[in-house]
C-alpha positions as CSV (number, residue, x, y, z in Angstrom):
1,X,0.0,0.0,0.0
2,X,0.9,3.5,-0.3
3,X,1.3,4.6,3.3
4,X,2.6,7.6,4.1
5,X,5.6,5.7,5.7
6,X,6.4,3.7,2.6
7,X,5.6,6.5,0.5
8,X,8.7,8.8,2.2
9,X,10.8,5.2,1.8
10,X,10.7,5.3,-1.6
11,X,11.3,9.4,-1.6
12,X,14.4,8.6,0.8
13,X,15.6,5.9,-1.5
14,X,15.1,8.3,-4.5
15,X,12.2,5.9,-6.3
16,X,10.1,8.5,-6.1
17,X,11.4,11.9,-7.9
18,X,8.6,13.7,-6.8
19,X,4.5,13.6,-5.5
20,X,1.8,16.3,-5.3
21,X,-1.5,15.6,-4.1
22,X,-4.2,18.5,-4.8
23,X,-6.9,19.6,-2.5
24,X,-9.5,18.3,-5.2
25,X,-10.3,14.7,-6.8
26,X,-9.3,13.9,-10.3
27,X,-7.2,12.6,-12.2
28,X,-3.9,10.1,-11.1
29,X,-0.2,10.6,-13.2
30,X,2.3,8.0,-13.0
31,X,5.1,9.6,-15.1
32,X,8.3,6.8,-15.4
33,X,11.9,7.9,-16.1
34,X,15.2,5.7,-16.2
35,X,13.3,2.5,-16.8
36,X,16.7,2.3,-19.1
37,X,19.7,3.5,-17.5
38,X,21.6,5.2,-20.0
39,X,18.1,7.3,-20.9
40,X,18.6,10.0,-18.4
41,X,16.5,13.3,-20.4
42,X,12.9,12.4,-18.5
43,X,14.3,12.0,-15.2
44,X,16.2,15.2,-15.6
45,X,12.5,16.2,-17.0
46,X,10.7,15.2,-14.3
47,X,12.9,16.6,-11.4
48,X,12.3,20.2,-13.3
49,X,9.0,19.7,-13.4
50,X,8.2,18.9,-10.1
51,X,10.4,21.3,-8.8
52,X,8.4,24.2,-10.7
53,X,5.1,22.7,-9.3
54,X,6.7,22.8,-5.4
55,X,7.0,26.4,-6.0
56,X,3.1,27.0,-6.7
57,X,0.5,27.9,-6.2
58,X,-1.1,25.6,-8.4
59,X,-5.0,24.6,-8.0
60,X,-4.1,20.8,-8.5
61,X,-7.0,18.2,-8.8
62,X,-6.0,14.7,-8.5
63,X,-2.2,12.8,-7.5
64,X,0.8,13.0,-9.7
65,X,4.3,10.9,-9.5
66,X,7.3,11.0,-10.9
67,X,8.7,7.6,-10.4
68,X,12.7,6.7,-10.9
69,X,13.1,3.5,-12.8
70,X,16.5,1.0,-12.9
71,X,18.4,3.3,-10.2
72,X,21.7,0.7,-10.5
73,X,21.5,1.2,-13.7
74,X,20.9,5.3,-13.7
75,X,23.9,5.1,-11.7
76,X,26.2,3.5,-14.2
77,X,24.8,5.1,-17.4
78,X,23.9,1.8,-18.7
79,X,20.6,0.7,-20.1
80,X,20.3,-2.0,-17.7
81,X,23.2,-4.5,-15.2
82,X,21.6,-7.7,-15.8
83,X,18.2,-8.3,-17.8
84,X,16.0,-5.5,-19.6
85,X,13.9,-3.6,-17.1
86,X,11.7,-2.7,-20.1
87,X,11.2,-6.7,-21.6
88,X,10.6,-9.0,-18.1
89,X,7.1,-7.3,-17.2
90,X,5.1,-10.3,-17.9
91,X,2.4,-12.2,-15.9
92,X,4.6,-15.4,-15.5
93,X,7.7,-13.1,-14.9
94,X,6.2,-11.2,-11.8
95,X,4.8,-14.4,-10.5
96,X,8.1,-16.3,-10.4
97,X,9.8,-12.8,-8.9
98,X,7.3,-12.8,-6.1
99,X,7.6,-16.6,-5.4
100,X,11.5,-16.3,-5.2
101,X,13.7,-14.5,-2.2
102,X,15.2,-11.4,-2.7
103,X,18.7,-13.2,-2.8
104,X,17.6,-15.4,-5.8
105,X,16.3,-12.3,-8.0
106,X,19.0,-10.2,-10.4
107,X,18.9,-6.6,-10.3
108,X,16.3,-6.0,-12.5
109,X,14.2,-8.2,-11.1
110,X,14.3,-6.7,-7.6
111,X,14.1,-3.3,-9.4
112,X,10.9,-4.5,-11.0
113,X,9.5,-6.1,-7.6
114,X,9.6,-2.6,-6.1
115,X,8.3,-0.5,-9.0
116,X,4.8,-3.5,-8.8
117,X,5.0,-2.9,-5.3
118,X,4.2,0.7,-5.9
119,X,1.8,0.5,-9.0
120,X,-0.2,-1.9,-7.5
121,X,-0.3,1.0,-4.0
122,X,-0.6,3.2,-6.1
123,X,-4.0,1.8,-8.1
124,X,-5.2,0.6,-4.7
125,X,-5.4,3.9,-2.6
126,X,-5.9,6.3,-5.8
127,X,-9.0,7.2,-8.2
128,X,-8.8,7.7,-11.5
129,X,-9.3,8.1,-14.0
130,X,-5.6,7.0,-14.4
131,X,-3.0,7.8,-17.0
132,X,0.6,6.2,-17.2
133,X,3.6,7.9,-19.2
134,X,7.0,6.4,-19.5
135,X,9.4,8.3,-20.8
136,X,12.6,7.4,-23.5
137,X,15.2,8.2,-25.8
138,X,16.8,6.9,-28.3
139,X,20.8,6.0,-29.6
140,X,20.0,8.0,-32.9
141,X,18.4,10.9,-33.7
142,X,15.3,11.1,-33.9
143,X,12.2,13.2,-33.8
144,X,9.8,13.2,-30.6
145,X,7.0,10.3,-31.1
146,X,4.7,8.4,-29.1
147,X,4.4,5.0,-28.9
148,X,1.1,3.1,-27.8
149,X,-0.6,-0.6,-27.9
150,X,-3.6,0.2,-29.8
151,X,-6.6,0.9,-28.1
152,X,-8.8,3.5,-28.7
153,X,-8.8,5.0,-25.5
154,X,-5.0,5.4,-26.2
155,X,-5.4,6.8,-29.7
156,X,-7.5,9.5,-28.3
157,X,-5.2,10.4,-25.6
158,X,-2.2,10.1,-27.6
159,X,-3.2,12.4,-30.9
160,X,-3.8,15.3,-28.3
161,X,-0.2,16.0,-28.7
162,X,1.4,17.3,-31.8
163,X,4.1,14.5,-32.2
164,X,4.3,11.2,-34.4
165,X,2.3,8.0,-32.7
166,X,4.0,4.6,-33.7
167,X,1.1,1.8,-33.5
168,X,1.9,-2.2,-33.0
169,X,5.5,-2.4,-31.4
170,X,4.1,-4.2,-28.6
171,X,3.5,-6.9,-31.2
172,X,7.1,-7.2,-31.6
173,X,8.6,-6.9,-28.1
174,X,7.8,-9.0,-24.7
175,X,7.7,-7.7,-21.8
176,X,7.7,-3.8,-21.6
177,X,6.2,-1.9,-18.9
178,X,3.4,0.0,-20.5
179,X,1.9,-3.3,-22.1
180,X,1.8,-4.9,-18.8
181,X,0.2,-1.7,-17.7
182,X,-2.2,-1.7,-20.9
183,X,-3.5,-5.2,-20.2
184,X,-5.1,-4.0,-17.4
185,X,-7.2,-1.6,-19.4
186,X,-5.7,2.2,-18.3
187,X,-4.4,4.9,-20.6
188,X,-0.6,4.0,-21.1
189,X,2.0,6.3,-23.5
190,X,5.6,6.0,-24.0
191,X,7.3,9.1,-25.3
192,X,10.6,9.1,-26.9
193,X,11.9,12.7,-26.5
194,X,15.0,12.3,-28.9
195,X,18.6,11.4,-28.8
196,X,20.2,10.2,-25.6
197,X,22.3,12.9,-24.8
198,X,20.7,15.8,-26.8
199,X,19.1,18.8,-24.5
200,X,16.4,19.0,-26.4
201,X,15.3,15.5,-25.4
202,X,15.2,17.2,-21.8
203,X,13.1,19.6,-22.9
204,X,10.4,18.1,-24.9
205,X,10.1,15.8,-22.3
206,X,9.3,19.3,-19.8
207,X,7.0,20.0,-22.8
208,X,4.8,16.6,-22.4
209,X,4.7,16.4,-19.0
210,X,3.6,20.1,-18.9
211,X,1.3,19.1,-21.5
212,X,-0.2,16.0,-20.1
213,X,-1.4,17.4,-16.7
214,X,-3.7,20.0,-18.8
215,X,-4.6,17.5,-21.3
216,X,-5.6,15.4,-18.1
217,X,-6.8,17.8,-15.9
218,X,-4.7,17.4,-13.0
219,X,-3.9,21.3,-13.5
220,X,-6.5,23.9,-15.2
221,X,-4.6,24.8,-18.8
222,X,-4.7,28.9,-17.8
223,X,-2.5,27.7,-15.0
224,X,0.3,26.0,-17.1
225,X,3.0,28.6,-17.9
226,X,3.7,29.0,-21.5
227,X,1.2,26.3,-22.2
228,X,1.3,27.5,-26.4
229,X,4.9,28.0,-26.4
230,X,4.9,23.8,-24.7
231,X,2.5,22.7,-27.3
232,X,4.7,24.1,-30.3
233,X,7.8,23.4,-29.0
234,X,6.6,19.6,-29.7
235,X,5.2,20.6,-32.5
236,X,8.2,22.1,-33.9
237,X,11.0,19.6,-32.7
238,X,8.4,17.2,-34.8
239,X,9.1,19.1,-37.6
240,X,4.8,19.3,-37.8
241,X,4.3,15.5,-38.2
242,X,1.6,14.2,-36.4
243,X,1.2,11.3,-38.5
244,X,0.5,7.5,-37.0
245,X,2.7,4.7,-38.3
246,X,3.2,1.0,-38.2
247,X,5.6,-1.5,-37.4
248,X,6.1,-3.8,-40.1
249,X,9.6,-5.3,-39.4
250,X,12.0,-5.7,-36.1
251,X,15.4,-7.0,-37.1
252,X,15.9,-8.9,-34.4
253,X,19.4,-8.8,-32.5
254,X,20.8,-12.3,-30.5
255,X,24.4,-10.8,-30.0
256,X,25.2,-7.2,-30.7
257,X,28.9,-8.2,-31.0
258,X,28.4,-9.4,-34.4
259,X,25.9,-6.7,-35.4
260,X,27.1,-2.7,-36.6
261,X,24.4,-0.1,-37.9
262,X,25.8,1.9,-41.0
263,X,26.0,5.4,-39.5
264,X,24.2,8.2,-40.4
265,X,20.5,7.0,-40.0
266,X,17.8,8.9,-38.2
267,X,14.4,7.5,-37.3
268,X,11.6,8.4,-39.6
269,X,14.1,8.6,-42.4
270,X,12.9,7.1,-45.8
271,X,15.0,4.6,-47.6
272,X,14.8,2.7,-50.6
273,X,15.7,-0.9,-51.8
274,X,18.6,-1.5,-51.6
275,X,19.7,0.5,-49.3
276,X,23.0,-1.2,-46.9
277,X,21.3,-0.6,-43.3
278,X,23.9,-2.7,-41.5
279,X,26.8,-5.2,-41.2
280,X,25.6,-8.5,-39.0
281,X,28.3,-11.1,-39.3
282,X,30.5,-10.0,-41.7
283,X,27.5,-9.0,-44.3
284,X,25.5,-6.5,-45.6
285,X,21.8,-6.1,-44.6
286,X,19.8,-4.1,-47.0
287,X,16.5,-2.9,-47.6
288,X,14.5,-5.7,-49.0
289,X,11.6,-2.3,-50.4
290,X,11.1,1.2,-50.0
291,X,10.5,2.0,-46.3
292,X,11.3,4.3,-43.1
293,X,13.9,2.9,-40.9
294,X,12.8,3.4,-37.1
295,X,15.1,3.3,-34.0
296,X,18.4,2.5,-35.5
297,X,20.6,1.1,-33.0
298,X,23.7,3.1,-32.2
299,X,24.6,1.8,-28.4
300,X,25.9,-1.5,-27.2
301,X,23.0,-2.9,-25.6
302,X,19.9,-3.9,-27.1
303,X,17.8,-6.4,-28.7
304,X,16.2,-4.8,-32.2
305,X,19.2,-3.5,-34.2
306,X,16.4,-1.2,-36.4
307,X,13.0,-1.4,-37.1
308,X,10.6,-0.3,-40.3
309,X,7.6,1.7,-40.3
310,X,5.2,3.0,-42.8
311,X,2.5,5.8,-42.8
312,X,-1.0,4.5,-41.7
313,X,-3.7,6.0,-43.9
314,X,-6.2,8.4,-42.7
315,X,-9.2,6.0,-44.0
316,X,-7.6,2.6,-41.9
317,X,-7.9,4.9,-38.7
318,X,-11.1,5.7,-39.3
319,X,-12.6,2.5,-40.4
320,X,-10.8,0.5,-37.6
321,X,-13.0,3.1,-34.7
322,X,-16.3,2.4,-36.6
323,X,-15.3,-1.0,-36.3
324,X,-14.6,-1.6,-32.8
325,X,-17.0,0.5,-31.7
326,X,-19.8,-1.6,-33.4
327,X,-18.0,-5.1,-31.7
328,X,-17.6,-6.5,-35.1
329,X,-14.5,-8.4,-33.9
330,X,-17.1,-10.7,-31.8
331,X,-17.9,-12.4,-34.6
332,X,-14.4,-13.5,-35.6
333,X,-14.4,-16.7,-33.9
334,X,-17.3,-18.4,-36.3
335,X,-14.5,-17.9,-39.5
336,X,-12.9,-20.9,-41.0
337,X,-9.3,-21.7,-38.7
338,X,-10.3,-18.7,-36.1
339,X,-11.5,-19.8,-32.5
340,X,-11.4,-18.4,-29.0
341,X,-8.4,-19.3,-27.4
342,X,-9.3,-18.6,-23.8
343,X,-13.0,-18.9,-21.9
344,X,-12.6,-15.4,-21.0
345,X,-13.3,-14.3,-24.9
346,X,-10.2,-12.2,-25.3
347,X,-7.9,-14.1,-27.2
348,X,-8.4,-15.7,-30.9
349,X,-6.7,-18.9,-32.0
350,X,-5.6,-18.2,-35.7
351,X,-4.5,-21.5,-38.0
352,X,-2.9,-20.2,-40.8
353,X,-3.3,-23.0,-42.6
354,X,-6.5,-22.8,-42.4
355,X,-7.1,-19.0,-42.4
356,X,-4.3,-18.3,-44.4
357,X,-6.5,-15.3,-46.7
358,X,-6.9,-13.3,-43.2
359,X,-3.7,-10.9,-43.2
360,X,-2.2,-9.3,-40.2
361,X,-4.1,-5.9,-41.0
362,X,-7.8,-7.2,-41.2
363,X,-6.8,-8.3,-37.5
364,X,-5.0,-4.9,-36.5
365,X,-8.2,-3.2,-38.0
366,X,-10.4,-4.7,-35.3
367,X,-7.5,-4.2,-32.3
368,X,-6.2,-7.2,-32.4
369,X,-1.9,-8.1,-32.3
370,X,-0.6,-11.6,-32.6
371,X,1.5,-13.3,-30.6
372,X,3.1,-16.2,-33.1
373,X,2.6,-19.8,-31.4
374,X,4.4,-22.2,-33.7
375,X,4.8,-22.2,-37.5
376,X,1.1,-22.9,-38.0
377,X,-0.9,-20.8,-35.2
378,X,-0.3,-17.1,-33.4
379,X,-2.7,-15.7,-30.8
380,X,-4.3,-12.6,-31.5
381,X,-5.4,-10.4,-28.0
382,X,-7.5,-7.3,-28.4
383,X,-6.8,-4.2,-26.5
384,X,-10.9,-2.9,-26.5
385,X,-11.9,-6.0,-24.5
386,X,-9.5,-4.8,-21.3
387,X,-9.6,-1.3,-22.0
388,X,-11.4,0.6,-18.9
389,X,-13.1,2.8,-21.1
390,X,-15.8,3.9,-18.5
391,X,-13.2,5.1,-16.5
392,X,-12.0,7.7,-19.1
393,X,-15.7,8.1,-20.2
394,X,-16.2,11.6,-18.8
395,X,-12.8,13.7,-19.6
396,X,-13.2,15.8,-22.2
397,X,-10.9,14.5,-24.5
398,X,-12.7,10.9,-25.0
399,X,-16.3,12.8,-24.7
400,X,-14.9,14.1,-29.0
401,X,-16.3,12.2,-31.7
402,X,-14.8,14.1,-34.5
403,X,-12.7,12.0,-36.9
404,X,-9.9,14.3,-36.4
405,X,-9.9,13.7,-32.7
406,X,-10.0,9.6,-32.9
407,X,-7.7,9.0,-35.6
């Protein structure tokens, strides 16, 4: 539970960058920074913040945090000592953490047990309507972007600020914070403020955390400073591109000893076939079509040595919200090679053999992402099913309807 005695614990031991608790209910922020080690900007960001908001007065409506993540890591400016913070926040992980001593667990592992420990206090003696931020960089440059599991309720949130939103990475990485978080239905957003090192990554992440406690009405937007001069400093260090993409390929790294990125790349940088993106044991990987390379790796840790993304059209976006919102996906299961994989309803059991003319979009249209099972069967879960949209029901940013707002 958060008590106030474990809640000053976790300040003394520098978990907690910072809390505020306002004289009036609303809204509850959990704002993440240093989940990676070497990704200092948004705890930097966060200490700024929170500092500004200690000085008041402020009319604040709800609880904010500002929550440090892999402190052994922070300390050595790596992205993590043992194991991925950000890719062991699975069911079956935290169960086997819980069930083992402290002595047994490596360091990210005890890191994770504490950061639960709080979440789960945190959900338990707070209202919501909650909303969940993590922040990141990234080894190359980059412009800011948003990353979110696709759900509508995150959609909505998410296109609120003037920055790129990736869709479908959880579909390509186990274990990350914000999808653990997203399974249990709350508004979760991961921004990735720039380059590593860069001090404009610092401050675009002081920009979205301004930004998000208007947008979420933990503070009255009159009352944030500058609130314009916030909203276009986004808008401008994302050089006006509010677009939403798609993941179509993770090149997947197993040693990144034998793997060397050709230099130069920037995320949302077009490329065309051909193109030599890397050197992974001695040869050349190129680009198989025209794309957009994504997250080129450019640090010694890490387990995706680039990604590829394309633009996701106006019309998809649209047709995917009249879709879920009329439950079309219920009727999935009674296709040829589609079943329910679970009692619960939330999972569908794809055979491709079977199903083989149902494509991986028809399924992202109606919110679902597949987890591959074996060579002839992946999982597909869908995001609406958990998502706690009565919870979010009355903002005013889910209350819009407009196309423009849901996209």
């Amino acid at each position: 539970m958060i008590t106030d005695l474990n809640l000053q614990k976790a300040i003394k031991t520098k978990r907690i960058i910072g809390h505020i608790k306002g004289d009036l209910p609303g809204p509850t922020l959990i704002f993440f920074g240093g989940i990676h080690g070497n990704e200092q900007s948004g705890v930097t960001a966060l200490e700024h913040v929170f500092k500004a908001l200690g000085k008041g007065p402020f009319s604040c409506k709800g609880s904010v945090y500002g929550i440090r993540g892999n402190i052994p890591a922070l300390s050595k400016g790596k992205r993590f000592v043992d194991k991925d913070l950000n890719r062991i926040w699975t069911h079956s992980r935290i169960d086997n953490i819980n069930a083992r001593s402290k002595d047994q667990l490596s360091v990210e592992e005890k890191e994770l047990e504490t950061i639960y420990a709080l979440i789960s206090g945190i959900l338990e003696n707070e209202k919501g309507p909650f909303y969940f931020i993590d922040f990141h960089t990234t080894s190359s440059k980059t412009l800011p972007f948003i990353t979110i599991n696709d759900a509508l309720i995150n959609r909505r949130f998410a296109k609120l600020f003037p920055v790129p939103i990736i869709l479908g990475i959880e579909e390509y990485l186990e274990g990350p914070l914000l999808s653990y978080i997203n399974e249990k239905g709350y508004v979760a957003v991961g921004f990735e403020s720039g380059q590593h090192t860069e001090e404009a990554s610092i401050k675009n992440s002081i920009s979205f955390t301004w930004l998000t406690m208007a947008f979420s009405g933990f503070l009255n937007r009159a009352e944030v400073k500058n609130f314009k001069k916030h909203y276009k400093k986004l808008q401008k260090s994302a050089q006006y591109n509010a677009n939403f993409y798609e993941i179509t390929y993770r090149h997947r790294l197993s040693d990144t000893k034998d793997f060397k990125m050709m230099e130069g790349f920037r995320s949302f940088e077009e490329i065309l076939e051909g193109t030599p993106l890397a050197i992974e044991k001695d040869e050349f990987i190129k680009a198989e079509k025209d794309s957009i390379i994504f997250m080129p790796l450019y640090q010694e840790q890490g387990e995706e040595g680039f990604f590829l993304i394309r633009k996701t059209p106006i019309w998809a976006l649209t047709l995917s919200a009249f879709l879920r919102r009329s439950n079309f996906g219920a009727l999935l299961h009674i296709l040829p090679g589609v079943s329910w994989a679970n009692k619960e309803k939330q999972s569908l059991l794809v055979n491709t053999k079977v199903a083989h003319f149902f494509t991986k979009p028809f399924f992202h249209l109606l919110g679902y992402r597949n987890r591959v099972l074996d060579k002839t069967h992946f999982a597909m879960n869908n995001r609406e099913l958990t998502a706690k949209n009565e919870m979010y029901r009355n903002t005013w940013w889910y209350r819009i309807t407009t196309n423009k707002s849901i996209k």
